[in-house]
C-alpha positions, 0 to 999 in steps of 0.5 A: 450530526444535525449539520446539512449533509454535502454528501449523501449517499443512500441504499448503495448496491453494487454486484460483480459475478459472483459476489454482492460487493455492496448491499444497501450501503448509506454514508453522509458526509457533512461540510468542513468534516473528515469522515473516516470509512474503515472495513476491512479488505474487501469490505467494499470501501474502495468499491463504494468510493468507485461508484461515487466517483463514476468508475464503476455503476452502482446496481441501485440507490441515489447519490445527492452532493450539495443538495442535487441527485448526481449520477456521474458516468465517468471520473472526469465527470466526477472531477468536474462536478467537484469531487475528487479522489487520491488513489491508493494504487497511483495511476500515473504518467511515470514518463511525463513530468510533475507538472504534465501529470498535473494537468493531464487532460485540461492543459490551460491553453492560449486562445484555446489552441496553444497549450501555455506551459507558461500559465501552467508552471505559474499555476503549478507553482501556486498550488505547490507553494499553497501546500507547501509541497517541495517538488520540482515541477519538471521533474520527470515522475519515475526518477521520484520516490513513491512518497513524493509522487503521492504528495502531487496526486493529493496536489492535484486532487486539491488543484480541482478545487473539490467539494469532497476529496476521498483519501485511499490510504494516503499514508500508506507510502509516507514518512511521519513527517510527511504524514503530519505534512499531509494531516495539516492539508486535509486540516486547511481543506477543512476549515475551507469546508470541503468534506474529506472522505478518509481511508485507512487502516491505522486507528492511531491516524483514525481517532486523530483526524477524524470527526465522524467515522462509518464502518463496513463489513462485508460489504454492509453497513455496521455503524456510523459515529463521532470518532471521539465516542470511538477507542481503538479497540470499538474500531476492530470489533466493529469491523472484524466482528469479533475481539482482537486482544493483541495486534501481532501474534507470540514469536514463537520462532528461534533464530539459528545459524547464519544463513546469509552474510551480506558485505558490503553491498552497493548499488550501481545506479542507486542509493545504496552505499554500503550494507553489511549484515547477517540473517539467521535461519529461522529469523526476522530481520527488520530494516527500518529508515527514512524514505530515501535512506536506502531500505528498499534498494537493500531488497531490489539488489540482493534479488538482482533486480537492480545492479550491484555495484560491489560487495558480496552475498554468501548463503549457506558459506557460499558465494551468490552472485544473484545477477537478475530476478531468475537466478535469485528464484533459483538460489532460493530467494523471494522478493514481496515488492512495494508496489503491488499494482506496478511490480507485483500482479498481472492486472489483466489475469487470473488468480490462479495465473498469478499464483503459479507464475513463479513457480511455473517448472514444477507443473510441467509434465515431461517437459512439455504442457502444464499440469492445470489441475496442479495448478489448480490445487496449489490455487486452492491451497493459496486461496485458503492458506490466505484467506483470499476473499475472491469469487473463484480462481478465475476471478482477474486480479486486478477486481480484487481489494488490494488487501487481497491482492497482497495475500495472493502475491504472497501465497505466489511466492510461499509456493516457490519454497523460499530460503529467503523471504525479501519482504517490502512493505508487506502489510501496506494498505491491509487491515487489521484482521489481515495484518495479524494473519500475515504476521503469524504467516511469517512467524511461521516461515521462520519457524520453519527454518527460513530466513525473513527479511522485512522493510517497512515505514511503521515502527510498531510493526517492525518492533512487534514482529522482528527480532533484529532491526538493522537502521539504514541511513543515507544509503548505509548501514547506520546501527543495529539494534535488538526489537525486544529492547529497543524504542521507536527514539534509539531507530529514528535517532539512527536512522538520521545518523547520515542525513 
């Protein structure tokens, strides 16, 4: 690592009420490297990244990029200054089209009055063809998968031509093939000398990508080292400070009789074209597919979120018609959506309202007000049940690491009592310490009696805690298959069946 640095970092403080999110934190980042920096939720990753961007200001420190101490006020600062940032929570204009997003803010203009869509669909194209990005510059963003809109943040991160590029989990809404799309960008950002900041919680991706990789526990320092002096297992004591021997918890549940019988069910306005299966009591069932196959929409139309356009749900023998969310909640149902940030908190409220939202009628008294230290108990029991790193039940939502966010939808929905648990990516973007807790959480839901029903893109842990797998395939069912027997081949064989 005798390489002159191009980025330095060094004594990095930063305090919010409460809680020290970093204390004395260093990270060096040398030219045409990936630097992978992992923690785990709430380690202070992302609040590192934010002071170094110029979202937050850090209490203490210094910040040298290319030699020169900087101290960037703004992100638009940072963007302009040559370093750039992809999210993990996108922050976009969903109304506006590809290309609109894309030039947010610095619209190339004719005689420095007239914005020239011209010049901006030539210079689009350019970067889309440089990346080999197949989307359609003037399609509006809302109509596009979360995948696809991910690919034109990286394309506008790289479109600012950026001496260092930070990646919050980038994979975390990718297919494979579009993992191994984006890995052979950040490889050509590489060889062009830019530094690449890299994080993530799958290891596998880790050790490949990475050329140097610093971990961080509660927000301090523990290490910096070549990623091919690490194992996977150095990682996670690392970072847990503890052993971690197996990544998913015993399955302990046994399924029972069928609960739920799904037949034939369609979407109105969406991909879904036929799904037909059955739940049992005290079963996780797994729903594996490509992006786009019609995983997602399975969950959104049996909790009413989106419109049917046929088939029948039963529960318990008995016909359910679920037309919205409400009348889902009331039949038993809970649905953990995709995107937290878009769909699953309230940003601007406390932990303790987004807690109780769903469940706000069992803390009225007499039907008039609400009963707060009700509310507060059941907080309390979330906070703890979770694990949920926050300062107090005042803390607002959208401070916390997103990790952390996750588990406070989850124990909002845990209070409801669901019969059903619609499970949509529940572990994205968490670590590895958090992911086993959330594993034995619906272990143990399902040993209770429930019924859970799990999408999600990584294969290992649909393997590893389902006990059926049901492959979706251009928007229908293409196979089931047995998670104690199957392989990773038989699923993606399946799930190109209908492509």
């Amino acid at each position: 690592m005798d390489q002159p640095a191009l980025l330095e970092m060094k004594g990095i403080c930063k305090e919010f009420p409460g809680v020290k999110a970093l204390d004395n934190v260093s990270l060096t980042v040398r030219p045409g490297t990936v630097h992978a920096l992992m923690g785990e939720n709430g380690a202070g990753k992302s609040t590192l990244m934010k002071c170094l961007f110029g979202i937050y200001s850090r209490d203490s420190g210094t910040i040298t990029l290319d030699g020169k101490e900087v101290n960037f006020k703004s992100s638009k600062e940072a963007l302009e200054n040559g370093v750039a940032m992809v999210h993990q929570e996108l922050n976009q204009a969903l109304t506006r089209s590809v290309m609109d997003n894309l030039w947010l803010g610095r619209y190339p203009k004719v005689g420095g009055i007239m914005v020239s869509e011209r010049i901006m669909a030539q210079r689009t194209k350019e970067i889309f063809e440089q990346l080999e990005v197949n989307v359609n510059p003037k399609t509006i963003m809302s109509t596009m998968p979360v995948s696809q809109r991910q690919m034109v943040e990286i394309a506008k991160a790289v479109s600012y031509n950026s001496k260092i590029i930070v990646f919050d989990e980038p994979t975390s809404s990718l297919t494979e093939t579009e993992v191994e799309h984006l890995f052979k960008i950040i490889n050509m950002l590489r060889d062009k000398g830019c530094g690449i900041i890299y994080i993530s919680h799958k290891m596998e991706e880790i050790l490949r990508i990475s050329d140097d990789v610093t971990i961080m526990r509660d927000g301090t320092w523990v290490a910096t080292k070549p990623a091919k002096d690490l194992t996977m297992d150095e990682i996670i004591r690392l970072m847990v400070g503890r052993e971690l021997t197996n990544r998913f918890p015993p399955k302990t549940n046994k399924p029972a009789e069928v609960i739920l019988e799904v037949e034939h069910m369609s979407g109105k306005y969406t991909r879904l074209k036929d799904a037909t299966f059955q739940l049992h009591k005290g079963e996780i069932l797994g729903i594996a597919g490509l992006d786009g196959s019609g995983r997602t929409e399975v969950l959104e139309n049996l909790f009413g979120a989106m419109t049917k356009g046929g088939g029948t749900i039963k529960l318990h023998g008995k016909e359910i018609k679920n037309h919205s969310p409400r009348e889902s909640i009331k039949n038993g149902f809970a649905l953990l959506t995709e995107e937290r940030r878009a769909t699953g908190i309230f940003g601007i409220r406390d932990i303790k309202e987004n807690t109780v939202i769903s469940n706000l009628k069992s803390y009225l008294m007499g039907g008039i007000c609400l009963s707060e230290k009700k509310m507060k108990e059941d907080t309390d029991w979330a906070i703890q049940a979770m694990h949920i790193k926050t300062p107090s039940q005042k803390t607002q939502i959208r401070s916390l690491s997103g990790g952390n966010q996750q588990k406070v939808i989850i124990g909002r929905w845990l209070l409801t009592k669901p019969e059903v648990l619609l499970l949509d990516e529940p572990t994205r973007g968490i670590d590895v310490g958090a992911k086993y807790e959330i594993y034995e959480l619906i272990i143990d839901l399902a040993n209770q009696g429930k019924g859970v029903i799990m999408v999600s893109s990584e294969m290992p842990e649909l393997l590893g805690v389902c006990d059926r797998i049901i492959v979706m395939s251009g928007g229908q069912v293409a196979g089931e298959v047995d998670a104690k027997t199957t392989s990773q081949e038989e699923i993606l064989t399946l799930a190109a069946k209908y492509v």
